[in-house]
N, C-alpha and C positions, 0 to 999 in steps of 0.2 A: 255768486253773480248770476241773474234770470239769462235767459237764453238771449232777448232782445237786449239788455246791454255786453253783453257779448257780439253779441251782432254790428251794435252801433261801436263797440269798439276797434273791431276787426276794418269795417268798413274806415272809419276814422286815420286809423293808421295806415290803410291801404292808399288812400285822397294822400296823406301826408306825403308816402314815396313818389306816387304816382304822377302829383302834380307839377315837381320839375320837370322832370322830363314831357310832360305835355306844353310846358313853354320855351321850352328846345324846340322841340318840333313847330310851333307856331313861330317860332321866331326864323326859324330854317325856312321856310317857305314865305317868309318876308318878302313883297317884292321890292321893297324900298328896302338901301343897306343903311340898316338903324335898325336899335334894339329896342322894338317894341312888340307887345304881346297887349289884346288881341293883333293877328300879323294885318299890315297896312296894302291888303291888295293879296296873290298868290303866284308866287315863281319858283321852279325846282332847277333854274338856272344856277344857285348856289350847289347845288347838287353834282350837277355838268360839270361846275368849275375844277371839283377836285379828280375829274379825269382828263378835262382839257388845260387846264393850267398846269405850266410844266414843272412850274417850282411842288404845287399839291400834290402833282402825279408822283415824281420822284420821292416826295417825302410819305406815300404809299406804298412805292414798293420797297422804300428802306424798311418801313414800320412791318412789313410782311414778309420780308427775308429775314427781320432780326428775330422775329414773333415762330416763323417758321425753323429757322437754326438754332436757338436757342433752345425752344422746346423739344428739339432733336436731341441735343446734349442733356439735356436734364434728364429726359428718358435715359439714353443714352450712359449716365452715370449711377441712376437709382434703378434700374433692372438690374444686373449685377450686382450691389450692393444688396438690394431686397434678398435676392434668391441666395445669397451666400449666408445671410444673417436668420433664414430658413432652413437652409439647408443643412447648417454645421450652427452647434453649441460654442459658442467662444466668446465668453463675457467679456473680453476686449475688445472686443469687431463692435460692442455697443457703443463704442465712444467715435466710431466711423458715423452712428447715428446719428448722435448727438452734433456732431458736423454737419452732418446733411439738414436737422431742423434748425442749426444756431441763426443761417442768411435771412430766416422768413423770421425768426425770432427780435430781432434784434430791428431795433428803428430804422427806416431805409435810408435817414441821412449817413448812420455809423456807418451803413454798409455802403455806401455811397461814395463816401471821403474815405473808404476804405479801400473799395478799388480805384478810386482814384492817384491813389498814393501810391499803391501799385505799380499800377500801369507806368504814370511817371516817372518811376524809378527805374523801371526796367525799358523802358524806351517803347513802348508801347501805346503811347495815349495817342487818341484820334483814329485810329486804325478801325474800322468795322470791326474784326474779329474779336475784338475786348469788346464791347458791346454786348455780342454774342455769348464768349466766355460768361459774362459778366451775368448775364439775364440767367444764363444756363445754372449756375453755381446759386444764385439768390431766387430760383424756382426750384429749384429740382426737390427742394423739402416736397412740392404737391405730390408730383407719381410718387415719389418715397412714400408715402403714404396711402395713395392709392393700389398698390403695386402689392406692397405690405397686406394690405386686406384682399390684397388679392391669392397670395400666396396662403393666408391665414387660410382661406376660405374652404382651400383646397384638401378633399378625402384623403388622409392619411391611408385608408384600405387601397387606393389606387395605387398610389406609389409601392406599395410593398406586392399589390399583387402584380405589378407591373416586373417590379426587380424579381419575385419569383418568376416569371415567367421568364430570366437571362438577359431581361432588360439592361444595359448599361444609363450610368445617368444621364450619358447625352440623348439617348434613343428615350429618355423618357420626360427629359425638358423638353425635344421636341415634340412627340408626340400625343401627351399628356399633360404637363404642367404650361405651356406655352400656348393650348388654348384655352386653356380656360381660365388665363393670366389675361390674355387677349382687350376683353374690354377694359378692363381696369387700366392698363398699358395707351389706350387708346383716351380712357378719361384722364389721365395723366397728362399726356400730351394736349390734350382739348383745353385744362385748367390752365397751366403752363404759357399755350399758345394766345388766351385770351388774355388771360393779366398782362407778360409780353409787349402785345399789340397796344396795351393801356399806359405801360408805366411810361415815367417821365424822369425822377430824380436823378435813379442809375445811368441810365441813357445819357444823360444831360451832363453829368458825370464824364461819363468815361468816350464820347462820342461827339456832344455839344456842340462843339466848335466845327468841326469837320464835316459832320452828318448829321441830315434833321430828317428823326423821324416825327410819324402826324402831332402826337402830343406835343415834342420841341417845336415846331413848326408854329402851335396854334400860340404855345408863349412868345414865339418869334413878332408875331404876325401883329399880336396885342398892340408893341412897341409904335404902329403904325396906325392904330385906330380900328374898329369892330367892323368886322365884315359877316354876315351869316353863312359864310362856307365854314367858322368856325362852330358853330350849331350841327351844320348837315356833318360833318365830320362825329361831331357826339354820337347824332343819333346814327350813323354809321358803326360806328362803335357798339351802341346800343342791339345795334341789326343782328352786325357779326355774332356778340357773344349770346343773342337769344337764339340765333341759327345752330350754334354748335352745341348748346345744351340742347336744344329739339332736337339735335341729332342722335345726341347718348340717350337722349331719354325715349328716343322713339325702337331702337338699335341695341339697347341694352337696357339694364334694372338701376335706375338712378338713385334710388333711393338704398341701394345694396353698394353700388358705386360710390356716394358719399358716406356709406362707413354703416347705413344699418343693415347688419346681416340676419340679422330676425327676421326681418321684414323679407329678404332675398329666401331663406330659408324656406317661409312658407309657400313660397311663389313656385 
């Protein structure tokens, strides 16, 4: 393939993603509420909406406590996991793995109707904190894997000249192993936090009724006819998760963080 149909392919595909989302945004700034694109006039009053209306506001800070506690626990669960399946030889500890990637494996309805069923059994449904659980358990495969490459990453010469020096293993997880685990623990939480703040099934699922966070919210909302605070809400969405990868990527080696260590290697 010449250089310029490479070009014109790249570019092709690039219009391809690029163009919803630029009629999100023109439709967000609609100032008539109607879904039309080009937008009819200019107002970022849909914008205001979802911090002065209090049903949006509330369904913001549910969507950023569940985004935020969740991605706690999944750290939370695959630190430990990682570093023990590092640390110690034990071909059974790999079926603890195979746990941690089955939730991201597996269709989100299965897992879905699965804590659903759950929860109702055990008298738990509608409660925020299954929510929380529930995100926690069906992310925690991401740090699992970032976490993992992060451990891999790590000088075997370090840790041994570490323990020859009467290093104990705690003085040398802190010292040594815990930062330079650090970003990857950090991009772990950042993936986690962002999909989180996105999903809808599980939420809807196990929370639904009781709590809406912005995704429930915006199928809530449908029931009643199109408003463009359901736009500014995307492209909100859109803001957040291009903000926290500028973060990792500005902060750390992203490219080494999603999994190429060649690449982090020669850097």
């Amino acid at each position: 393939m010449s250089k310029k149909l490479t070009v014109l392919y790249f570019t092709l595909v690039a219009v391809f993603l690029i163009a919803p989302l630029v009629v999100v945004v023109g439709v967000s700034v609609n100032e008539k509420q109607s879904l039309a694109f080009p937008p009819q006039g200019f107002s970022m009053n849909w914008y205001w909406q979802i911090f002065t209306d209090s049903e949006w506001r509330s369904a913001l800070f549910n969507s950023l406590g569940l985004a935020i506690g969740s991605a706690f626990l999944a750290v939370s669960v695959a630190l430990p996991l990682a570093w023990f399946l590092w640390r110690y030889y034990a071909p059974w500890a790999q079926v603890f793995r195979l746990l941690g990637v089955a939730p991201f494996i597996l269709p989100p309805v299965i897992t879905a109707l699965g804590f659903l069923a759950f929860w109702a059994t055990t008298g738990g449904y509608g409660e925020p904190y299954t929510a929380i659980i529930s995100h926690g358990i069906f992310f925690v495969t991401l740090p699992l894997v970032t976490i993992t490459l992060g451990f891999t990453s790590i000088d075997a010469d370090l840790i041994e000249a570490a323990s020859t020096m009467g290093a104990n293993d705690r003085t040398v997880f802190r010292t040594i192993v815990l930062p330079l685990i650090l970003p990857y623990v950090i991009s772990g939480f950042a993936f986690s936090f962002v999909l989180s703040l996105n999903e809808y099934i599980v939420a809807y699922m196990t929370v639904g009724f009781t709590m809406e966070t912005l995704p429930i919210k915006i199928f809530n909302a449908l029931r009643y006819g199109y408003t463009p605070t359901m736009a500014s809400v995307s492209v909100l969405f859109v803001l957040v998760a291009a903000l926290v990868f500028a973060f990792i990527a500005k902060f750390g080696n992203l490219p080494k963080l999603l999994g190429n260590l060649t690449e982090g290697n020669k850097q």
